[in-house]
C-alpha positions as CSV (number, residue, x, y, z in Angstrom):
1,X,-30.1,20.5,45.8
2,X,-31.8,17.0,44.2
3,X,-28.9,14.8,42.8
4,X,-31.3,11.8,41.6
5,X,-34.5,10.7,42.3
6,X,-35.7,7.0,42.0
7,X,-39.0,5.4,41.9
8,X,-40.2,1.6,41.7
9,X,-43.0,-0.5,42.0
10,X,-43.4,-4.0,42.3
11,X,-46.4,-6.8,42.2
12,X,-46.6,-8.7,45.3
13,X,-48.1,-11.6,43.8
14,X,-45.1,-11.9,41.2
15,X,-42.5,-11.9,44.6
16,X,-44.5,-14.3,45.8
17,X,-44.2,-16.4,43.0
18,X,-40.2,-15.9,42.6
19,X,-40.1,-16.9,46.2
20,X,-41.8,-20.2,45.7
21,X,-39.8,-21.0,42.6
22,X,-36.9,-19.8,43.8
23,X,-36.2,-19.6,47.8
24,X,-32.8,-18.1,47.5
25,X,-34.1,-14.7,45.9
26,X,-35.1,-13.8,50.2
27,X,-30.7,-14.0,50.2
28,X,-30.0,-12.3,46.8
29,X,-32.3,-9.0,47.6
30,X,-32.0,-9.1,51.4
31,X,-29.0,-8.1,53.4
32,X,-28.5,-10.5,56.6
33,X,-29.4,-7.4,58.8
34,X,-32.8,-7.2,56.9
35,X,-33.2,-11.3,56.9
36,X,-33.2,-11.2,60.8
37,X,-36.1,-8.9,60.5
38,X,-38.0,-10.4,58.0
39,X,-37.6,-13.9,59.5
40,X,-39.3,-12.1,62.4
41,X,-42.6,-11.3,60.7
42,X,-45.9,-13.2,59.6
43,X,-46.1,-14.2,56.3
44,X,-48.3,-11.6,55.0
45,X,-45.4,-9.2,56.1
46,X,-42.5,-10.7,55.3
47,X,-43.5,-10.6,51.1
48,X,-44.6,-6.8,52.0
49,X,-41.2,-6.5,53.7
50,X,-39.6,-8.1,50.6
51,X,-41.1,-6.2,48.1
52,X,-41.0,-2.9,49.7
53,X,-36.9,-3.4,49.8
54,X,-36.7,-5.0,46.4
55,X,-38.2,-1.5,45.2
56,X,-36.5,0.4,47.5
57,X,-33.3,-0.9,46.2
58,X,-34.3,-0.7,42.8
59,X,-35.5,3.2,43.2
60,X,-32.1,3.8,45.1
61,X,-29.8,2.7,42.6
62,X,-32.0,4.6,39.8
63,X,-31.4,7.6,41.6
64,X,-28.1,6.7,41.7
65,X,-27.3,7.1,38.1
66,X,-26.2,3.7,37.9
67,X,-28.6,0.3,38.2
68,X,-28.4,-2.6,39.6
69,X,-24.8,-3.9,38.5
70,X,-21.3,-3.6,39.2
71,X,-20.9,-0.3,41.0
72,X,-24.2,-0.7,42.9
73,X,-25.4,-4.4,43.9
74,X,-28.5,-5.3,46.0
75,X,-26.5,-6.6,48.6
76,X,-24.7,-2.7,48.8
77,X,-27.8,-1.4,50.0
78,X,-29.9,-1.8,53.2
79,X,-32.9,-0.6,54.4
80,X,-33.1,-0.5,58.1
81,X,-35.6,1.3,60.5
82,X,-34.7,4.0,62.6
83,X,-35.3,4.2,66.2
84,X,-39.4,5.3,65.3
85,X,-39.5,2.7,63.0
86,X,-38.6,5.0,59.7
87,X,-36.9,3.1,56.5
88,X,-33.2,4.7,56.7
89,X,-30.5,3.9,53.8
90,X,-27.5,2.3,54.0
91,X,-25.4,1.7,50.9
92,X,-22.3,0.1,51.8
93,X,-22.8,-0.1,55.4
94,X,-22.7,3.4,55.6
95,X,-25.9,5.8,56.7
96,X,-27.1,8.0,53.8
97,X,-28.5,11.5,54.8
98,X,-30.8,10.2,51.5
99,X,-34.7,10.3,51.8
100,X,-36.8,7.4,50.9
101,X,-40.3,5.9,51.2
102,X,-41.9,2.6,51.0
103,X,-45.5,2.1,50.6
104,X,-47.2,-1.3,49.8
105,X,-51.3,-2.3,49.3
106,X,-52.2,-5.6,48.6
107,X,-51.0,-5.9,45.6
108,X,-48.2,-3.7,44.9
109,X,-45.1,-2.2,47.1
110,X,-43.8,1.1,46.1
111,X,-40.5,3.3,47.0
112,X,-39.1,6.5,46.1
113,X,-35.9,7.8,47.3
114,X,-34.4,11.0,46.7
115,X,-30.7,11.7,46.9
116,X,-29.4,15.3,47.7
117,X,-25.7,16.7,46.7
């Protein structure tokens, strides 16, 4: 049974400008097990990367019930690939059996995640 379902989008060209303004947002939306993969990748990926999780994050918590904000913080929640290279969950360092997908063009990055009960 579907507990919540969350969806975001963002527009890559606005990350990009947060980024430039501001180079601590990478530490505010990023967990450091996502930073070490980010700081990994060529540019054009790492603002793909970033976006993607900012919406993943963003679609996880909606799902949650609750937002971004004191019971659920972007720093609670990872995204992390799986041993094929699928987006996995983690919200408090612990693996969630919850579904999610991330999707990006050049201009946007997308996620959905749905939790089950």
């Amino acid at each position: 049974m579907i507990k919540g379902i969350g969806l975001d989008i963002v527009e890559l060209p606005r990350i990009k400008q947060i980024i430039e303004r501001t180079p601590r947002f990478v530490n505010r939306i990023l967990t450091e097990r996502e930073r070490a993969i980010y700081e990994q990748l060529a540019p054009h990926r790492k603002l793909e990367f970033l976006g993607g999780r900012f919406a993943a994050k963003e679609a996880y918590a909606k799902a949650l019930g609750t937002g971004i904000g004191g019971e659920c913080e972007l720093q609670d929640i990872a995204i992390l690939p799986n041993e094929l290279g699928a987006p996995k969950l983690y919200f408090k360092n612990e693996l969630t059996n919850d579904f999610i997908s991330i999707t990006h063009t050049e201009q946007y990055a997308a996620a959905q995640v749905i939790i089950l009960v």
